[in-house]
SENULO-879324 format. One record per atom (N, C-alpha, C): x, y, z. Coordinates in steps of 0.05 Angstrom, whole numbers, plus 5000, padded with zeros to 4 digits. Last residue first. Layout:
# residues N
XYZ...
# end
This chain:
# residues 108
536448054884536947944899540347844878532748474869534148594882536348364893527148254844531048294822532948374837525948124891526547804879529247994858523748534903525648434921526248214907520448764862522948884869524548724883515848264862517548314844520848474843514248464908514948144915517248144883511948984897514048894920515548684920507948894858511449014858513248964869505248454889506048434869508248554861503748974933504648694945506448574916500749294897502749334922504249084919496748954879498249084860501649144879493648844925495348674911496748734895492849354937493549244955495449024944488749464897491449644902493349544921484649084913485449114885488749214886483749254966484549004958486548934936480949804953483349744970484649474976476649654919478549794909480549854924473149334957474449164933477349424923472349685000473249414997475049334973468550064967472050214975473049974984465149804949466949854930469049904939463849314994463549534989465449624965464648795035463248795005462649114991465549205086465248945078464148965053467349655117465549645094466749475076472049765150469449725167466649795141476349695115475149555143472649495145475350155096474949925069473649735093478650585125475150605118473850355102483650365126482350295152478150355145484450415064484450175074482750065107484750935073483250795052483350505063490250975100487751085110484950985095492750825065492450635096490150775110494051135022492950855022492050745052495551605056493051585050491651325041500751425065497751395086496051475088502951395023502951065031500451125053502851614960501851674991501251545007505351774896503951504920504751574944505652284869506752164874504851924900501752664850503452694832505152414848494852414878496652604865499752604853488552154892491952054885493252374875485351994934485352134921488152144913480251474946482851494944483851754923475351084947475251444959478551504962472750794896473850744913475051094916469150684856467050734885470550824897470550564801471050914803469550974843475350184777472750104798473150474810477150424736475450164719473950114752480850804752478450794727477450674725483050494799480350704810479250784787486350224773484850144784481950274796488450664740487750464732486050324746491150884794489651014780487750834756494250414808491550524820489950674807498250444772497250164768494150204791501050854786499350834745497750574763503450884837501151074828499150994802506650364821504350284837501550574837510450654795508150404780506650374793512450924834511851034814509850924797513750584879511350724885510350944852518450254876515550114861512750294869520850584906521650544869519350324857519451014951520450724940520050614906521251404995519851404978521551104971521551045060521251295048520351345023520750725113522550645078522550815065519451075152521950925148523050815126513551195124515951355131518751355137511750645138512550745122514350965115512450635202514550505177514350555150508851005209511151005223513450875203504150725185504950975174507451045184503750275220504950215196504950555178503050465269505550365264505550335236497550815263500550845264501850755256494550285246494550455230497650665233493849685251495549895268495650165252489549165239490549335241492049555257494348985210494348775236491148975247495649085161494248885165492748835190499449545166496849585158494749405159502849145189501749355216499749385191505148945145504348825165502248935186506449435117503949285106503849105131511749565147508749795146506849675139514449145135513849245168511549425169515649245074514348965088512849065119518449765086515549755071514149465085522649575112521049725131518549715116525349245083524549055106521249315121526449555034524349415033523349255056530249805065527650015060525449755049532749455115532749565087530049755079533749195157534349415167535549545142529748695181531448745152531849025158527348545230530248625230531948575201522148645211523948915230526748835229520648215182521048465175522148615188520347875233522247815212522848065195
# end
């Protein structure tokens, strides 16, 4: 369903799918297809925040949100169940998802 929104938000949706499934490519592939994204500015404050208050998580942030380094954080979270880098790629995860579900609802 995501692939054939042939919007930058269909492709972000398309990249968190594949981050899910997991695919680590494909969903770096699509991210790169939606390109930079206007909930990636809030979504940098809203990690950093999150990595103040849970400081285990191995995410190194810089001037702008880095969809594969999140996905890369996320494939190490995998394979460490109940682990801080767990919880702190969850945390960011929903924050994600949240903007997202927010941008596309005013977009409508």
């Amino acid at each position: 369903m995501a692939q054939d929104l042939e919007t930058p938000e269909g492709s972000y949706w398309h990249a968190i799918i594949h981050r899910l499934e997991p695919d680590e490519w494909n969903s770096n592939y699509w991210s790169r297809r939606a390109g930079p994204h206007a909930i990636h500015a809030p979504l940098l404050e809203e990690a950093r925040e999150i990595l103040r208050v849970h400081p285990g998580g191995k995410l190194l942030l810089g001037n702008r949100w880095d969809p594969e380094a999140f996905t890369r954080l996320c494939e190490e979270a995998r394979g460490k169940r109940g682990s801080a880098v767990e919880r702190t790629a969850i945390l960011i995860q929903q924050a994600e998802w949240s903007l997202l579900f927010r941008w596309c609802g005013m977009r409508r």
